[in-house]
C-alpha positions in Angstrom: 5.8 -15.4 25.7 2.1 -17.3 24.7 3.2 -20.1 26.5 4.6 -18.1 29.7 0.7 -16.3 29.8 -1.1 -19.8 29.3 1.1 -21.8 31.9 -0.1 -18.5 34.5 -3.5 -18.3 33.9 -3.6 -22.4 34.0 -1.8 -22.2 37.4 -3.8 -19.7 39.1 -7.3 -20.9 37.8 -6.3 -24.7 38.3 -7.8 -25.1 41.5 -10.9 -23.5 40.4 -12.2 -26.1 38.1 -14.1 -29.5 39.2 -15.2 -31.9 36.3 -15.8 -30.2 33.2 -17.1 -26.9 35.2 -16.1 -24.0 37.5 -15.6 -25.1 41.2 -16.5 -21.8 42.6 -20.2 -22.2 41.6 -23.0 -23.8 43.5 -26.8 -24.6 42.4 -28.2 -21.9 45.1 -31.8 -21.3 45.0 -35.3 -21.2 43.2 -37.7 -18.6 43.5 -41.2 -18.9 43.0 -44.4 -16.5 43.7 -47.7 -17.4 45.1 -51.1 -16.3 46.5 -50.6 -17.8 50.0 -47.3 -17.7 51.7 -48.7 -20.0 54.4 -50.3 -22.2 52.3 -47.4 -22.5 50.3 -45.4 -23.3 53.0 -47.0 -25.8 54.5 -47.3 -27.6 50.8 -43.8 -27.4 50.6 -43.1 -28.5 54.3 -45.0 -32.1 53.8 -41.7 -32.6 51.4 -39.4 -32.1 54.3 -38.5 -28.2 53.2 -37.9 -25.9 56.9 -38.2 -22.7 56.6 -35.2 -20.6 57.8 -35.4 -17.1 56.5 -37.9 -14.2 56.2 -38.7 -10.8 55.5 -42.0 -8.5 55.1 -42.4 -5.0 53.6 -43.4 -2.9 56.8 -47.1 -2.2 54.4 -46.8 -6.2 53.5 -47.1 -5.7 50.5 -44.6 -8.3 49.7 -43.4 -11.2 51.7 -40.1 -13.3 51.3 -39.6 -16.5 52.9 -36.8 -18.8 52.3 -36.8 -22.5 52.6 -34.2 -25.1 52.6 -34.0 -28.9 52.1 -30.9 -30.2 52.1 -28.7 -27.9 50.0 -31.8 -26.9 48.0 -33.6 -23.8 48.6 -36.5 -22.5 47.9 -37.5 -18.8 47.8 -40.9 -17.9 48.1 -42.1 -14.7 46.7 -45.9 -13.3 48.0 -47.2 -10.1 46.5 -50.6 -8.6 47.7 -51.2 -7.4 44.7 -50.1 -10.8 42.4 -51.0 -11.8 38.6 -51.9 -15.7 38.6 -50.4 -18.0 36.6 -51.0 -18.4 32.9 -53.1 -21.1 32.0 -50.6 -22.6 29.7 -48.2 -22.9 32.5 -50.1 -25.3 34.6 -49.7 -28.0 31.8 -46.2 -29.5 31.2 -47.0 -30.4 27.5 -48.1 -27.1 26.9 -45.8 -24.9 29.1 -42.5 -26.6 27.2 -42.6 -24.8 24.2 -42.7 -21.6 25.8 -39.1 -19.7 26.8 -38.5 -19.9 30.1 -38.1 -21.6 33.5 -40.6 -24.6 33.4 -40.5 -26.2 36.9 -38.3 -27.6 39.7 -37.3 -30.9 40.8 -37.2 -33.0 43.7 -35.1 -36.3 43.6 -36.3 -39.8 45.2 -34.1 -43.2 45.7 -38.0 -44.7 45.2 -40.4 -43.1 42.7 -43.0 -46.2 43.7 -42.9 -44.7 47.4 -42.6 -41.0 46.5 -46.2 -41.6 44.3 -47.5 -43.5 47.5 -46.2 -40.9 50.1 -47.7 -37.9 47.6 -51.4 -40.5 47.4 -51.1 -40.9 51.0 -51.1 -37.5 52.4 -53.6 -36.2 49.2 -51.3 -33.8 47.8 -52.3 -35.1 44.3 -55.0 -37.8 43.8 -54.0 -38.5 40.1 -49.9 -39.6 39.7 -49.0 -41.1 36.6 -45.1 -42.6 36.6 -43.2 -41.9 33.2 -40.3 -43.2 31.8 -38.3 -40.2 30.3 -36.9 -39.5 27.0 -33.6 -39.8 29.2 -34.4 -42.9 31.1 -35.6 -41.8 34.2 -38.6 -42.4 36.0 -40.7 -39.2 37.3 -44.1 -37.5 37.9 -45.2 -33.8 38.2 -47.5 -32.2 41.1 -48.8 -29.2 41.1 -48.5 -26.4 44.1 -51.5 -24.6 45.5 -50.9 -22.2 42.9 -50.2 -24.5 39.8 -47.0 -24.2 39.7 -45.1 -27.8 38.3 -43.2 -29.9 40.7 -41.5 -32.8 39.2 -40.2 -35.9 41.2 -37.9 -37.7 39.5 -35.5 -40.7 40.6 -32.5 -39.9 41.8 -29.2 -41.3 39.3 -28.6 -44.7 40.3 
């Protein structure tokens, strides 16, 4: 009778599973809030984001816009009325300890030319490449709010 349950639940959830995970779920989005929608979308634009969704409160008192790259996208949260980001969170030494979500990432075949590109068009003046604890070669940016970027090499 065990057996007769397992071999039907294994049967009908089958072709649900990928590698080691659930193929029903997707990475969807990140969400973020900042001071300056427009601002912020023109920071995140120079990265090759589009926007491609909206909405405002009818008082604005809030406004939503959604931005994809690729399959990634990025929600952007703008209150009138907004608290600014802690001091400890614009730091990546200092924000790690603390529970919650740190930062997003973008991926690069070429973290020499994402450093360049990010240079080039003075997003950040000061990029220092690191090796990670996991082998990988990245850098963090900020927003025009503070908030951590990292761009990290892609898996080779």
């Amino acid at each position: 009778m065990l057996i007769d349950i397992i071999n039907y639940f294994y049967k009908k959830l089958s072709g649900k599973y990928a590698k080691g995970g659930i193929k029903m779920f997707n990475f969807n989005h990140v969400a973020i809030s900042v001071s300056n929608n427009k601002k912020s979308i023109e920071f995140y634009k120079k990265f090759g984001f589009k926007e491609f969704k909206s909405w405002r409160a009818e008082d604005e008192s809030i406004k939503i816009d959604m931005l994809k790259l690729n399959d990634m996208i990025l929600e952007i949260f703008c209150y009138k009325d907004y608290d600014s980001i802690p001091e400890n969170a614009k730091m990546i030494a200092d924000d790690l300890r603390v529970i919650g979500t740190k930062h997003f990432a973008l991926g690069v075949d070429d973290i020499n030319e994402a450093k360049e590109f990010v240079m080039k068009n003075g997003i950040c003046n000061d990029v220092e490449i690191t090796k990670g604890r996991l082998g990988k070669e990245y850098f963090f940016i900020s927003d025009p709010d503070g908030i951590l970027v990292e761009i990290i090499e892609n898996d080779k």
